[in-house]
C-alpha positions in Angstrom: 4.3 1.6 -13.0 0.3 1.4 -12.9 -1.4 -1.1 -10.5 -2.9 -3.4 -13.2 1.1 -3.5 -14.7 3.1 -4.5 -10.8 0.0 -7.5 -10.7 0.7 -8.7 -14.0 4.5 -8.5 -12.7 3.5 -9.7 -9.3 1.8 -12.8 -11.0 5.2 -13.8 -12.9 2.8 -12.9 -16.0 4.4 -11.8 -19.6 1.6 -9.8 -21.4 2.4 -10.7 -25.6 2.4 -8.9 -28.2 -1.2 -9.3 -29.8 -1.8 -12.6 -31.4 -2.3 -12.3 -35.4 -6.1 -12.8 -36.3 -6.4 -16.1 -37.7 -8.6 -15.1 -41.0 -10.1 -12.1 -42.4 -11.1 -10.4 -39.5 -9.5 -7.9 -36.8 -8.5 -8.9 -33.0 -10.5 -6.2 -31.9 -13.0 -3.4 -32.6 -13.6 0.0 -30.8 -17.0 1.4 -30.8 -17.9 4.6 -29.2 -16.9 3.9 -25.9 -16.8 -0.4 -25.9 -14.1 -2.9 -26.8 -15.1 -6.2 -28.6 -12.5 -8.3 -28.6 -12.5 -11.5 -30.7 -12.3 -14.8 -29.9 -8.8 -15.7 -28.5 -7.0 -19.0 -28.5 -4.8 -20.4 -25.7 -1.5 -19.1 -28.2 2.0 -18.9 -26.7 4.7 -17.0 -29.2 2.7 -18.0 -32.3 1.6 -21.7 -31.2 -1.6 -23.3 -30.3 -1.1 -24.7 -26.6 -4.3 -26.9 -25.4 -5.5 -28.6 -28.4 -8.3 -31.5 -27.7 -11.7 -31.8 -25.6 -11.4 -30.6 -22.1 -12.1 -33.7 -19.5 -10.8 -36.6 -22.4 -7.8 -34.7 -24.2 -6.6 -32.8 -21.8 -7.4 -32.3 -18.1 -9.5 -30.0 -16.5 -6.6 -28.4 -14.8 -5.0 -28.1 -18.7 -8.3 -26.4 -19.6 -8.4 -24.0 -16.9 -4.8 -23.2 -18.2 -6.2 -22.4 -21.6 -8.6 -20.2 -20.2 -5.8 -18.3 -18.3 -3.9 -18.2 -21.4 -6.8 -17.3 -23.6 -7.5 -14.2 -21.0 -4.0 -13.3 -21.3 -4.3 -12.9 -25.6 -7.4 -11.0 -24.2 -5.7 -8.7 -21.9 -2.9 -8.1 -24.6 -5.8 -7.3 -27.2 -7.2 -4.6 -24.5 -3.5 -2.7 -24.1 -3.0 -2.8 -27.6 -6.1 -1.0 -28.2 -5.5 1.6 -25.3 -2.5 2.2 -26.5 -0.7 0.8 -23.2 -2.7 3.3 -21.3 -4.6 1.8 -18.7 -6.0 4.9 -17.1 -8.6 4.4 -20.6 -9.9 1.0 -19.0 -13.6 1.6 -17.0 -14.2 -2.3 -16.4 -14.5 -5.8 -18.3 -17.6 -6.1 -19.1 -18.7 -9.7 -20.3 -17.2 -13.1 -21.2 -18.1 -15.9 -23.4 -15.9 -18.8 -22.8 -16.2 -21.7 -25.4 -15.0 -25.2 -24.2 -14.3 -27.8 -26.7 -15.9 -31.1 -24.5 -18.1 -34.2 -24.9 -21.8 -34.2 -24.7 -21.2 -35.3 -20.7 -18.8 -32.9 -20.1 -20.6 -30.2 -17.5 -17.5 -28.3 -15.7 -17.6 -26.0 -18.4 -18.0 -22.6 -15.7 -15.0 -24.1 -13.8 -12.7 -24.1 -16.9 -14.0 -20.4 -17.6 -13.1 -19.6 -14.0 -9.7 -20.0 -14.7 -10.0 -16.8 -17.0 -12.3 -15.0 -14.7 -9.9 -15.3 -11.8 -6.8 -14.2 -13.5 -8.7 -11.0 -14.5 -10.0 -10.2 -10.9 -6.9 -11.0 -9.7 -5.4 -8.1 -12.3 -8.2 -5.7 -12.3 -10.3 -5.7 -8.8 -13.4 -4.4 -9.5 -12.9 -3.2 -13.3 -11.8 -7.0 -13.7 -15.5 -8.4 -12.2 -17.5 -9.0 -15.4 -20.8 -11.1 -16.5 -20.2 -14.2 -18.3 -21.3 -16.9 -20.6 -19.4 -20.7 -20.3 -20.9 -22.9 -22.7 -19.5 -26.0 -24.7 -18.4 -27.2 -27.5 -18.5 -30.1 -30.4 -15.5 -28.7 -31.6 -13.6 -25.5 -31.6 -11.2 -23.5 -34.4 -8.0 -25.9 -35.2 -9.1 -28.2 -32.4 -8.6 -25.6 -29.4 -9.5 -26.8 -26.1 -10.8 -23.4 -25.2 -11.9 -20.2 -26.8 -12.9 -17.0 -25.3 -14.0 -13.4 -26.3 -15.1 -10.0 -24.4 -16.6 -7.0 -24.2 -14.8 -4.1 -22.5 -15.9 -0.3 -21.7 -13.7 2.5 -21.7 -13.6 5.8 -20.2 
């Protein structure tokens, strides 16, 4: 079993199936040697989990949820595309994590943290990654959080 599979184990995680795109485009794209994966939703077996604005809606504890489970559509997205071969990952390269908030809302980096972690805590070093948090007026279907990435391969 690779090292990225026993901490996904380790971390009682269950990796899905990759989510269905949600319109006419694809979940992700290979280019040369980078990944671009789109936006992901915090989905669990079909369903939209974290609906609302972060800090009024839902907590900020709920939001850093979404971002874990966002991460997690992410990290599915990635072995799909490797073909469950992990040995073809070089490193996570950048995040933008969007967080559906009020105008006052400014814990937008701690929400995103909550996807950040998770992939550190998967990946080490090929997990560390640069990163944009920004929010939201509103997000697709009235998720809480939405976030997308860029990944290199070997």
């Amino acid at each position: 079993m690779h090292l990225f599979e026993e901490n996904i184990k380790n971390l009682g995680l269950n990796i899905p199936e990759l989510p269905k795109a949600l319109a006419n485009y694809v979940p992700y794209k290979i280019v040369g040697k980078t990944m671009y994966i789109s936006g992901q939703a915090p989905v669990h077996n079909g369903e939209l989990i974290y609906k609302g604005k972060v800090g009024s809606d839902i907590t900020v504890e709920d939001g850093i949820k979404a971002a874990k489970l966002c991460v997690t559509n992410i990290i599915a997205a990635v072995k799909t595309g490797l073909e469950g071969d992990w040995g073809k990952l070089d490193s996570f390269v950048k995040l933008t994590g969007y967080v559906n908030c009020q105008d006052n809302f400014t814990d937008q980096p701690k929400i995103v943290n909550g996807a950040s972690d998770l992939l550190v805590e998967i990946f080490g070093d090929q997990g560390r990654h640069s990163r944009v948090a920004v929010g939201s007026n509103a997000l697709p279907l009235g998720i809480a959080v939405e976030i997308d990435a860029i990944v290199q391969l070997k």
